[in-house]
N, CA, C and O of each residue as an XYZ file, in Angstrom:
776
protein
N      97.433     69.263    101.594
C      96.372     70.207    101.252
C      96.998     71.577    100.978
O      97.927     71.918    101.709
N      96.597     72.388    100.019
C      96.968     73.618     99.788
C      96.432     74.405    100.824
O      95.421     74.278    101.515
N      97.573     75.473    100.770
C      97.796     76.591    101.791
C      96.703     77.790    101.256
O      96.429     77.644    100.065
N      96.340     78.413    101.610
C      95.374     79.935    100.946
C      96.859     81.286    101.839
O      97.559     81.220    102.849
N      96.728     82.011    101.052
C      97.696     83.151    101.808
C      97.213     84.464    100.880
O      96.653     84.512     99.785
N      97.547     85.215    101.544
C      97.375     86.646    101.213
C      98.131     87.760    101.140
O      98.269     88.145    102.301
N      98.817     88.642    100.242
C      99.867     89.119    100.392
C      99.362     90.575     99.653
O      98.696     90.773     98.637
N      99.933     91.411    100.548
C      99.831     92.799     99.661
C     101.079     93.770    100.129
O     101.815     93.534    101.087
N     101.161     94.876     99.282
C     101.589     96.224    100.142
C     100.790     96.889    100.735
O      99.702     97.018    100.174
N     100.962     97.499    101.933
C     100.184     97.971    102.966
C     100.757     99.348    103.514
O     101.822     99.195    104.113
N     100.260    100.770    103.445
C     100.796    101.827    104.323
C     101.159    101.069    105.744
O     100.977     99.893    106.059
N     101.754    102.190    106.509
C     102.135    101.908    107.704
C     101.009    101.791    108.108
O     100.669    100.705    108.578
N     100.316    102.612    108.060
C      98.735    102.862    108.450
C      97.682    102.164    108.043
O      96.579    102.713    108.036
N      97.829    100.837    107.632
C      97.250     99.412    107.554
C      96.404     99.841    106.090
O      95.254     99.421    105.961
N      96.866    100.474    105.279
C      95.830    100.433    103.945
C      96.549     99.898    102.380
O      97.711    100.144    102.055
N      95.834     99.343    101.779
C      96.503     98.731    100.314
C      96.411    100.021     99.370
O      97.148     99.947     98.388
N      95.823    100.920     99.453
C      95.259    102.030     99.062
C      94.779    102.940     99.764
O      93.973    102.704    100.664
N      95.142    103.967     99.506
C      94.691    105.569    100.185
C      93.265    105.903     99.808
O      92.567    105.065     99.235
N      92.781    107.199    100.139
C      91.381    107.722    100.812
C      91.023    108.181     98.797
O      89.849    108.276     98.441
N      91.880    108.344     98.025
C      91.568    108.520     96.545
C      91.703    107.394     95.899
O      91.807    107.318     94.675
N      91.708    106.595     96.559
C      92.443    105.271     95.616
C      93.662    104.911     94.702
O      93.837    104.153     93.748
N      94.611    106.003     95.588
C      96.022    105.654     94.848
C      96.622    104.687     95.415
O      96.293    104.352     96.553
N      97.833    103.916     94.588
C      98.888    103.273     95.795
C     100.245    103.240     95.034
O     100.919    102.216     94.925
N     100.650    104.672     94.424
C     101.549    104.417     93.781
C     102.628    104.579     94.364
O     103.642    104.439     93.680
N     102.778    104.938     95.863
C     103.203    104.632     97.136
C     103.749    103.123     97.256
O     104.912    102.998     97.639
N     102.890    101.792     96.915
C     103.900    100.873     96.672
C     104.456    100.478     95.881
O     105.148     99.461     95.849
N     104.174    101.464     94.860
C     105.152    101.045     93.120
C     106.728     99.938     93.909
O     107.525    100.295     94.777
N     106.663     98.781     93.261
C     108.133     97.683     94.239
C     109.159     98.397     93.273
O     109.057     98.670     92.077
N     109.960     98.564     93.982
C     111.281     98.846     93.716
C     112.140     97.570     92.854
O     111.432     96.636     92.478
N     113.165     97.523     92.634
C     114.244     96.160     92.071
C     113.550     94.952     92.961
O     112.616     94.181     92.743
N     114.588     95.188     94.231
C     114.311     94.064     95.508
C     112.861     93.758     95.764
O     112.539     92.654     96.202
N     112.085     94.576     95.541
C     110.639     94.015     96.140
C     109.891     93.673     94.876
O     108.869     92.988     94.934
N     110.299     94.063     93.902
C     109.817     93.341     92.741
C     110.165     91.763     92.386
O     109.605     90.844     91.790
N     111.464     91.983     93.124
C     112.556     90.047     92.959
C     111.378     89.149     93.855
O     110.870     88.095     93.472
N     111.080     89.879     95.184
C     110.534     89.294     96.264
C     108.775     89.157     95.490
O     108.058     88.205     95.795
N     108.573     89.621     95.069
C     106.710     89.469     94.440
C     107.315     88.455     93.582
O     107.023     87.302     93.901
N     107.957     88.571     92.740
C     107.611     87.395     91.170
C     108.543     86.093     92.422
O     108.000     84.997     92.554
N     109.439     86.284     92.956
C     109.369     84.906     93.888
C     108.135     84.481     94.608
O     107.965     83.262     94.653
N     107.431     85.072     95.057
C     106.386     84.881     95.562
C     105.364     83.989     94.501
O     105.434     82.766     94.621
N     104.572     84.451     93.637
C     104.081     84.333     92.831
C     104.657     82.851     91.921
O     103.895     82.031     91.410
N     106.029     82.791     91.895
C     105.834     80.844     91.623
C     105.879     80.434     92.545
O     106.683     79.510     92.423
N     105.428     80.471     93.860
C     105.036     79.565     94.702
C     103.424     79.369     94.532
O     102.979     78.398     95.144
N     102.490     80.141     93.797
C     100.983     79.799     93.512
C     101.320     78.901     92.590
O     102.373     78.618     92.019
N      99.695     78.317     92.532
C      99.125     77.327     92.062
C      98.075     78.255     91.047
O      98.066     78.518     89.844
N      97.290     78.562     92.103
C      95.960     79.445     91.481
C      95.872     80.830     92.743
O      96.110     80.834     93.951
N      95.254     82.304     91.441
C      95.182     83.165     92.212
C      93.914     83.513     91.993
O      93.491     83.546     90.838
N      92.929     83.895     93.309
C      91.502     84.116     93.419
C      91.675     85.742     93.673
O      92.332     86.205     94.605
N      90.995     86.504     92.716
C      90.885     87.776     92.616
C      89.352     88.717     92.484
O      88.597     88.537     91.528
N      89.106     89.529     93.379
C      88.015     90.242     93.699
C      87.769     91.116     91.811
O      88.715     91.053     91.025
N      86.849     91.611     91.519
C      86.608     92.184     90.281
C      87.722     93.289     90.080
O      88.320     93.154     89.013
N      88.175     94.443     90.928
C      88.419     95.393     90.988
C      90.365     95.086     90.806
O      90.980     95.647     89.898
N      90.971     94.281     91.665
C      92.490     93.658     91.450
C      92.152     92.879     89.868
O      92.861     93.271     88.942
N      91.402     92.113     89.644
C      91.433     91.994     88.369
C      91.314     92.680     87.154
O      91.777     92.384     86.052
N      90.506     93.816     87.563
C      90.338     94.734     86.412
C      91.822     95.191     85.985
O      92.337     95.158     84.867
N      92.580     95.817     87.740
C      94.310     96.511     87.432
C      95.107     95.356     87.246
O      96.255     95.663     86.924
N      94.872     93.898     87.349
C      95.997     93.117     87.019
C      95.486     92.904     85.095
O      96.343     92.390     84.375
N      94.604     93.178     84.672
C      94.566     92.832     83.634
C      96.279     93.036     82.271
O      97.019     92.342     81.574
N      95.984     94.797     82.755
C      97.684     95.381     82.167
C      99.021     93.573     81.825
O      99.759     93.422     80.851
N      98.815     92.452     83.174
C      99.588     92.259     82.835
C      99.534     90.853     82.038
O     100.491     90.098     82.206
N      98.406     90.415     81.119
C      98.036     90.091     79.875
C      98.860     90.068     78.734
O      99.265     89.128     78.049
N      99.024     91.247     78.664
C      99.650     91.731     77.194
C     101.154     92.203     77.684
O     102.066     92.049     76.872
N     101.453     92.768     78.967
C     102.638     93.367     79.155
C     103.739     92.942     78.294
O     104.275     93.894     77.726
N     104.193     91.899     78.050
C     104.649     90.359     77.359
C     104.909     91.264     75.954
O     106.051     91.290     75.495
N     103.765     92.041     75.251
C     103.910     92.842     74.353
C     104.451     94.027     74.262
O     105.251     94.251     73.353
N     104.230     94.668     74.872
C     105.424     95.540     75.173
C     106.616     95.968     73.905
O     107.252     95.140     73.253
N     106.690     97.127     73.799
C     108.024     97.033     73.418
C     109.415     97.147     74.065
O     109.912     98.257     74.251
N     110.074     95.965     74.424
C     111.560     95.993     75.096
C     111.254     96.013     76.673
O     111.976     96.545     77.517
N     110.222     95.431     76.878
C     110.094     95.635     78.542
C     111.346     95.322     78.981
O     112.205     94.821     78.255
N     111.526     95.650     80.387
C     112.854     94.845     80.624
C     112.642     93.548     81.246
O     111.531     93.029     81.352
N     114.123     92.853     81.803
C     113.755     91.422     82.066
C     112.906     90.839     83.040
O     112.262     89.830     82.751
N     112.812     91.511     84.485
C     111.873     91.598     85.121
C     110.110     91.590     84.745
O     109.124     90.881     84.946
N     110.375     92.519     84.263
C     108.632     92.759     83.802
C     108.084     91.655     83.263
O     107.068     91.012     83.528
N     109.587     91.469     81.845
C     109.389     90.270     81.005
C     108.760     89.003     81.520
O     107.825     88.363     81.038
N     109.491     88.773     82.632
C     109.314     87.413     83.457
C     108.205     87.284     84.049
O     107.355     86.418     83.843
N     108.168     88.645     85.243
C     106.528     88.737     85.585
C     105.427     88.193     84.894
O     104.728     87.207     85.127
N     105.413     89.193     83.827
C     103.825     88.986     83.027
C     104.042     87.470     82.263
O     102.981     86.868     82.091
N     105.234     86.796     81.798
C     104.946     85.352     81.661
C     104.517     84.537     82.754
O     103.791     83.570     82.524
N     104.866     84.801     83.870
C     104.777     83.873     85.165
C     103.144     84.336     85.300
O     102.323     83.421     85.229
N     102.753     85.425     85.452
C     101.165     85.884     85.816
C     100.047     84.987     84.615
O      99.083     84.247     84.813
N     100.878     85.586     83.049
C      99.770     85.069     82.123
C      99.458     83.291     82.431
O      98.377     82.723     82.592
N     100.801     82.755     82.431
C     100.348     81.450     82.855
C      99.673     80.769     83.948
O      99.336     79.586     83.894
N      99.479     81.553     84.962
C      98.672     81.103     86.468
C      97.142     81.263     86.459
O      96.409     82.188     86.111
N      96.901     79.952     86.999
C      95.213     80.039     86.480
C      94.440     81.255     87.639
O      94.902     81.551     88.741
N      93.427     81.701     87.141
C      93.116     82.816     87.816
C      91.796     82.625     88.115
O      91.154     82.007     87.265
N      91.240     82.977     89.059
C      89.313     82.952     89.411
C      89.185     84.363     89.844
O      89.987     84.988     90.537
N      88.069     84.778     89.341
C      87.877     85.904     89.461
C      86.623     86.314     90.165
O      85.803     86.608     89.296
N      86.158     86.450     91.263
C      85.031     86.827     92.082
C      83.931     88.038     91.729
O      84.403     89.126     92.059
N      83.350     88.085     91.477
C      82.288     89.439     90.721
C      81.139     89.053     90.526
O      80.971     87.950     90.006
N      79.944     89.930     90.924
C      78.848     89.768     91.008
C      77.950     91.319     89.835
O      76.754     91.605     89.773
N      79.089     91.944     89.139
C      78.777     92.455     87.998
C      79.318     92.037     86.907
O      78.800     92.379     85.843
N      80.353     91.296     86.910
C      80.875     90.554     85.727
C      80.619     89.461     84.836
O      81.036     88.444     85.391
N      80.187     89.225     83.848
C      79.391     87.963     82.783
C      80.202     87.150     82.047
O      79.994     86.081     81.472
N      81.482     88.075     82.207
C      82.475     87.746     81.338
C      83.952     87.959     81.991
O      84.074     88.762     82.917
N      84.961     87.306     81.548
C      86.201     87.964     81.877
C      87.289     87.393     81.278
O      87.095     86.186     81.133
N      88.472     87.795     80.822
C      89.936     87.676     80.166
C      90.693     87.553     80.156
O      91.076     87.936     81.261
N      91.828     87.072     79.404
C      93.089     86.469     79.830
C      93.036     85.326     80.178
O      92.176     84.870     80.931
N      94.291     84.481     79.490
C      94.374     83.442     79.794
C      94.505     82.715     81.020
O      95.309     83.089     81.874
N      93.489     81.301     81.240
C      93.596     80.624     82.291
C      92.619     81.421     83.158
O      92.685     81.279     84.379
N      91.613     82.346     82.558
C      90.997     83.335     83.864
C      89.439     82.692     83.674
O      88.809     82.612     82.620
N      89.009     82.248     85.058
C      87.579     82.365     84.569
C      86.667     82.661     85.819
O      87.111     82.545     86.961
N      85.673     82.958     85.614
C      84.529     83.599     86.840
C      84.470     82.466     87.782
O      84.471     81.315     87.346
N      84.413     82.740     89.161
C      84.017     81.773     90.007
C      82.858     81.497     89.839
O      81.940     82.262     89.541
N      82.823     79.967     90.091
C      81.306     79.107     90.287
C      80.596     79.047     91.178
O      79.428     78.993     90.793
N      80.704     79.027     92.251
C      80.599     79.328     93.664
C      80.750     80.182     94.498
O      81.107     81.270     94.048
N      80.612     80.109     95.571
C      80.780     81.269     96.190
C      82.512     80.864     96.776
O      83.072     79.866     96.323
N      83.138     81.680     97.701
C      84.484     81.279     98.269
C      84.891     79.898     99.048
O      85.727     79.072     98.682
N      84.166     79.873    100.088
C      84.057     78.678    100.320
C      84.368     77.574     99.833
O      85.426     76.966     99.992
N      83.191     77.185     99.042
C      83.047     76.656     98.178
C      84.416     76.213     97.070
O      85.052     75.171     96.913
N      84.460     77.279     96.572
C      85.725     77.232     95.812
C      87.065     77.210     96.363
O      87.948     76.457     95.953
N      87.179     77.921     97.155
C      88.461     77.268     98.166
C      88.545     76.012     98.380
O      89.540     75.461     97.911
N      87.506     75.133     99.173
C      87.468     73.692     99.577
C      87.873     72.840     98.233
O      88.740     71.968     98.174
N      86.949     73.354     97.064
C      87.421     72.534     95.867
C      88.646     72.204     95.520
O      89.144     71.092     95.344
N      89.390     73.972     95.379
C      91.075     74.010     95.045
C      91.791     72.933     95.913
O      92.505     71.992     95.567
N      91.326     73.418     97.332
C      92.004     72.643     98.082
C      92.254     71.064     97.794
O      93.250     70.345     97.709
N      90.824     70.884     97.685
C      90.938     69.210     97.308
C      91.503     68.785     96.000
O      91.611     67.574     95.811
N      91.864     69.576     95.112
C      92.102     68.919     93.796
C      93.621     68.823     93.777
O      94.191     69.667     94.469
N      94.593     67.719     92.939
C      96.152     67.941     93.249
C      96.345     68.873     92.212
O      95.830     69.019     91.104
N      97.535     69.687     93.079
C      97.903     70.495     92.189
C      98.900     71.161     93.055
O      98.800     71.268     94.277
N      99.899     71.614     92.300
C     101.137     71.942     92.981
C     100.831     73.878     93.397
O     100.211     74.703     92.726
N     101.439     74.027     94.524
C     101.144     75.454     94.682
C     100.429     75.932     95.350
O      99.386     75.280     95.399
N     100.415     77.347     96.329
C      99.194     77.786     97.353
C      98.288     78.297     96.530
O      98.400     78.813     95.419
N      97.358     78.084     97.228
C      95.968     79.320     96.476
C      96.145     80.897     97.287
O      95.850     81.172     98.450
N      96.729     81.786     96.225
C      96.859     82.995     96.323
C      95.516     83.979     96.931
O      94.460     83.376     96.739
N      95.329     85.204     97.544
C      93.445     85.569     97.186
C      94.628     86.904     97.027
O      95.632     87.049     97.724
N      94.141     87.842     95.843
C      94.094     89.076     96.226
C      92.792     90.041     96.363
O      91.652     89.722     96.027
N      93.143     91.138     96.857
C      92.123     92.456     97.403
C      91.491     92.123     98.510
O      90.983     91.117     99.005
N      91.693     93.476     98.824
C      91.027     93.151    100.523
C      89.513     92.908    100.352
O      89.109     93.309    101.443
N      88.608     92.574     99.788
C      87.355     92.686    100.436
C      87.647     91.276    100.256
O      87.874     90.732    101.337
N      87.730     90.371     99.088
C      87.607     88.798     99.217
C      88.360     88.454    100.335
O      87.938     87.540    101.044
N      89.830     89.254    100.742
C      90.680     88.462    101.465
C      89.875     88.625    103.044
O      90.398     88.013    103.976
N      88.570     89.475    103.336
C      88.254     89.929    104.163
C      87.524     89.099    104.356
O      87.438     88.585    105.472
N      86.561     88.607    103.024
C      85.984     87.286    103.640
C      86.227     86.063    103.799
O      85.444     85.232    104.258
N      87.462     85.858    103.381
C      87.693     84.558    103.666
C      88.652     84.614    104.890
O      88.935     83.491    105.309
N      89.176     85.566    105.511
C      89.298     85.715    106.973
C      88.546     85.595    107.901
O      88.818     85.280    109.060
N      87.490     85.859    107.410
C      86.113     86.092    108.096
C      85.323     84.709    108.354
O      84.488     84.413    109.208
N      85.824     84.068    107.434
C      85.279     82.431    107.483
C      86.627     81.258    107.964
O      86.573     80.028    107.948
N      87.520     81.944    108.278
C      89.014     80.950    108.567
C      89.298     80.227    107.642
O      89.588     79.030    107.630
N      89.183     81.268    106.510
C      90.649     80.534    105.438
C      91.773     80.740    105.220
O      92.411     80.001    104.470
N      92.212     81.610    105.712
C      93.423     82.108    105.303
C      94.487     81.118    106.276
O      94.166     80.628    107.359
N      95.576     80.992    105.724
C      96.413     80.171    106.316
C      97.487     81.083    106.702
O      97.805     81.150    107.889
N      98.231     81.979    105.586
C      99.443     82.923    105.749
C      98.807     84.291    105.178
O      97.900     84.520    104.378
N      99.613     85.040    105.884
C      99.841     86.794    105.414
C     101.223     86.586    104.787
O     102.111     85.818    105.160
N     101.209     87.549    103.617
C     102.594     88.161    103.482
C     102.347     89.844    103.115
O     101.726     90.383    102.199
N     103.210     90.455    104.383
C     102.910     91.883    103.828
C     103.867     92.107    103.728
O     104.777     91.572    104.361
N     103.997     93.060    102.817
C     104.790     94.262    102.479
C     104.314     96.049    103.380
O     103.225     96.621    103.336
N     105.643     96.512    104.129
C     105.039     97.701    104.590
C     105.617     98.794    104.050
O     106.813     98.922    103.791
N     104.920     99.431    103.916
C     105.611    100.672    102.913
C     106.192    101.721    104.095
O     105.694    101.353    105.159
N     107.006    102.819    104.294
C     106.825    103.633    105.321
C     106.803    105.284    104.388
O     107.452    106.174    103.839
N     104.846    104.492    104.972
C     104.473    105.694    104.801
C     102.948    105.835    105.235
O     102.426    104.721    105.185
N     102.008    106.868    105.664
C     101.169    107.010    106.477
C     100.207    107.725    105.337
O     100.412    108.921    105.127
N      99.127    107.024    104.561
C      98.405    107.372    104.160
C      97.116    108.174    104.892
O      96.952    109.363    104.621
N      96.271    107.539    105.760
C      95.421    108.803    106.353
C      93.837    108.132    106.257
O      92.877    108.505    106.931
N      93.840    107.401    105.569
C      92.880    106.019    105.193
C      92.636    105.742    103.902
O      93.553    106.102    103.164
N      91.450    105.077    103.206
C      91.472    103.882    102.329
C      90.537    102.522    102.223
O      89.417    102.273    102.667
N      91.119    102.043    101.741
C      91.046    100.469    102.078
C      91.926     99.432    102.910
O      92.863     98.727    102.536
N      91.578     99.510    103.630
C      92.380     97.894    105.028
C      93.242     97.097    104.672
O      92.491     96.252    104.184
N      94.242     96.695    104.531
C      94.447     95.348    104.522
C      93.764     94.052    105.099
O      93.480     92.984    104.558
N      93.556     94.632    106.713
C      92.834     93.824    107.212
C      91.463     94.472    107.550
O      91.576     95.695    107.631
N      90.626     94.172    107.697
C      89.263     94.105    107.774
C      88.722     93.774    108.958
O      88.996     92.647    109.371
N      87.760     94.716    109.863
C      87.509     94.793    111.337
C      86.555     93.479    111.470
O      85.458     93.471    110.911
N      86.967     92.491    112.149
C      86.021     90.969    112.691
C      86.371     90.789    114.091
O      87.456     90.659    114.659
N      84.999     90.821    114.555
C      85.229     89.917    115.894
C      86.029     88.905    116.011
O      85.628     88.065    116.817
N      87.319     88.607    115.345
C      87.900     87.172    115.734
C      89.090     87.644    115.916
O      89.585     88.551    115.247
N      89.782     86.884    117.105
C      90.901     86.723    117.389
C      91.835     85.280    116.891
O      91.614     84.085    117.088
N      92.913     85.963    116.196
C      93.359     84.868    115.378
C      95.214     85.070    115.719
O      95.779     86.154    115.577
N      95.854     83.928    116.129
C      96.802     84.238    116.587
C      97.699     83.478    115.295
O      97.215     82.534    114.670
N      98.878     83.957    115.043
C      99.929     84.449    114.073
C     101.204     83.768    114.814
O     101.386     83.860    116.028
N     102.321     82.860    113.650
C     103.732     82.480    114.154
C     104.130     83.401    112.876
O     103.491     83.427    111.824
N     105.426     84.232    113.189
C     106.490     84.606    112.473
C     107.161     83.318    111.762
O     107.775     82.413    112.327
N     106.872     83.472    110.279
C     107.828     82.594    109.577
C     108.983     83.393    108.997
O     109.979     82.708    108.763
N     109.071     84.644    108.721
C     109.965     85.424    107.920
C     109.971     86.846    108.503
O     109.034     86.986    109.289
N     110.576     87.720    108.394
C     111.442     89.301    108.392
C     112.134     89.737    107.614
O     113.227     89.172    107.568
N     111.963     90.685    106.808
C     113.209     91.066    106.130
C     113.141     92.700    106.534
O     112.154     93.196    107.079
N     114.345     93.447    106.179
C     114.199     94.676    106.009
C     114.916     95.306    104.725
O     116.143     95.242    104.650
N     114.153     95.923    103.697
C     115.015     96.288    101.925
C     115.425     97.744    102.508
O     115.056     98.473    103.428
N     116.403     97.770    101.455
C     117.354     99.433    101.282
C     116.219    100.245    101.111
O     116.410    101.378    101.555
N     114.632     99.992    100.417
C     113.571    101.060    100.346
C     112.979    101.258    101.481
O     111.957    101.929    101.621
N     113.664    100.611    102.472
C     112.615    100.511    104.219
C     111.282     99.819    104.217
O     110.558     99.577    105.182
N     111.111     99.566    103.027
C     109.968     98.370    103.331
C     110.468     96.913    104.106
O     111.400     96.177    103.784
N     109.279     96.745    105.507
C     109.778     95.822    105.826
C     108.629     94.738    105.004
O     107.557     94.866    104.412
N     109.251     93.999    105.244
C     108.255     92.436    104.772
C     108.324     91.523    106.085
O     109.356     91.238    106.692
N     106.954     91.097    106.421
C     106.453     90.069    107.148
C     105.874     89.354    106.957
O     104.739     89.701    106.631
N     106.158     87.854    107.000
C     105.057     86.831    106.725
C     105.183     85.709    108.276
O     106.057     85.178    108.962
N     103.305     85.847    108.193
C     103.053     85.138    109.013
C     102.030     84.010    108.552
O     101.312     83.891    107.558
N     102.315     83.028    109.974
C     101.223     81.714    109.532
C     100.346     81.207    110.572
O     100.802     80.570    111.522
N      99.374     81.405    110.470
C      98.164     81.098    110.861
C      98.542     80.136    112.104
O      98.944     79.015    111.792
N      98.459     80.440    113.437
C      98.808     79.557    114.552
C      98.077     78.401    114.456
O      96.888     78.566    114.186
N      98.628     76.796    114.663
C      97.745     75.852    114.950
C      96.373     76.345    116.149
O      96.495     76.818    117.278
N      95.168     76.026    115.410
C      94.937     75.691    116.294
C      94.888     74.576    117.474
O      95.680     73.636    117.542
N      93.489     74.908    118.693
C      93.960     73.941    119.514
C      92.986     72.368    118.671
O      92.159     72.421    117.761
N      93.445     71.277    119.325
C      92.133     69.888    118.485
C      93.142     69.626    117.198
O      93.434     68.443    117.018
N      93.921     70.960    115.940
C      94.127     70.334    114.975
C      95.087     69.667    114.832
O      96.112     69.616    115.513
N      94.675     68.897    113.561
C      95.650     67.782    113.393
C      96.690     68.159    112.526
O      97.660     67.412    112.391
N      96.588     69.502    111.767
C      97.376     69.658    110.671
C      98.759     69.981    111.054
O      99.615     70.158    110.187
C-alpha cells in the first residue's frame, strides 16, 4: 500500500511561511535542491491545496526557459510529469499536465490512490490539506526541512489537534546552509498489522 508523506521547509519557529506570506527564507540552496528533486522521484502522485498549486504552477513551463540550468532543467521535467490532484473549493478548472481537480473529498481520494497499483508515495503539499489529513490519520511520514531562522508567525507546518501521534526517526542530516533535515515515520500503531 502506498505511503502518504508530507514534506516542507519550515522556520525554526514551525512556519512554511511568515506573518506576510513570504518564504524566500527557504529559497534551497545546491544541496537542498539535490535533496527535493530526490525526494520528488520517490512520488507517485502529488495532492495539492489551491494556493501550493497556484505557486507550483511556474513549474509547467520552467522547461521553457531560456538556458535554465541543469537542475531546474530536471526539476520541472520530473514535476511536469507527476500526476497531480489539486484540492479547491473555488476552482472549476485547473492546468498542467497530468493535473486534475479532486473528486472527492481527501479521504476518499487518498483510500483510492492507495488502492490503485502504482509505483510511488502519495505526496500532500500545504499545510491546510496536510492539516487535514493529519487530522484524520493519514499521514504516514514527515520530511522537514528547517531553515535557521525565526520568522515570528504565519502558517504552521503543523496544525494544532488534539492528537497525540508518536514519530520513529528514519533520517538526519545536517547541510553547509544549516538546514537540518528530518524525516520521520509515523509510529506503528498498537493492533496494527502493517
Amino acid at each position: 500500500m502506498r505511503s502518504v508523506s508530507y514534506s516542507m521547509g519550515i522556520s525554526l519557529d514551525g512556519y512554511i511561511v511568515g506573518p506576510t506570506g513570504d518564504f524566500d527564507w527557504a529559497a534551497p540552496d545546491e544541496e537542498i535542491f539535490r535533496l527535493v528533486t530526490d525526494e520528488i522521484r520517490e512520488v507517485g502522485v502529488h495532492l495539492m491545496g489551491r494556493r501550493l498549486y497556484e505557486t507550483m504552477l511556474y513549474w509547467e513551463t520552467a522547461d521553457q526557459d531560456p538556458a535554465p540550468d541543469d537542475a531546474l532543467l530536471e526539476w520541472a521535467v520530473l514535476w511536469k510529469a507527476l500526476p497531480k490532484v489539486v484540492f479547491s473549493t473555488t476552482l472549476s478548472a485547473v492546468q498542467g499536465s497530468d493535473t486534475r481537480l479532486a473528486s472527492g473529498g481527501l479521504a476518499e481520494e487518498i483510500a483510492r490512490l492507495r488502492a490503485e497499483p502504482g509505483e510511488g508515495s502519495i505526496a500532500i503539499g500545504g499545510a491546510s490539506l496536510a492539516a487535514e489529513a493529519a487530522g484524520l490519520g493519514l499521514i504516514d511520514e514527515y520530511r522537514i526541512r528547517v531553515y535557521p531562522v525565526l520568522v515570528g508567525g504565519g502558517i504552521p507546518f503543523f496544525a494544532q489537534h488534539a492528537q497525540h501521534v508518536d514519530l520513529d526517526l528514519v533520517e538526519t542530516r545536517t547541510f553547509s546552509s544549516q538546514v537540518v533535515y528530518l524525516h520521520y515515520r509515523v509510529a506503528q500503531r498498537s493492533g496494527s498489522t502493517d
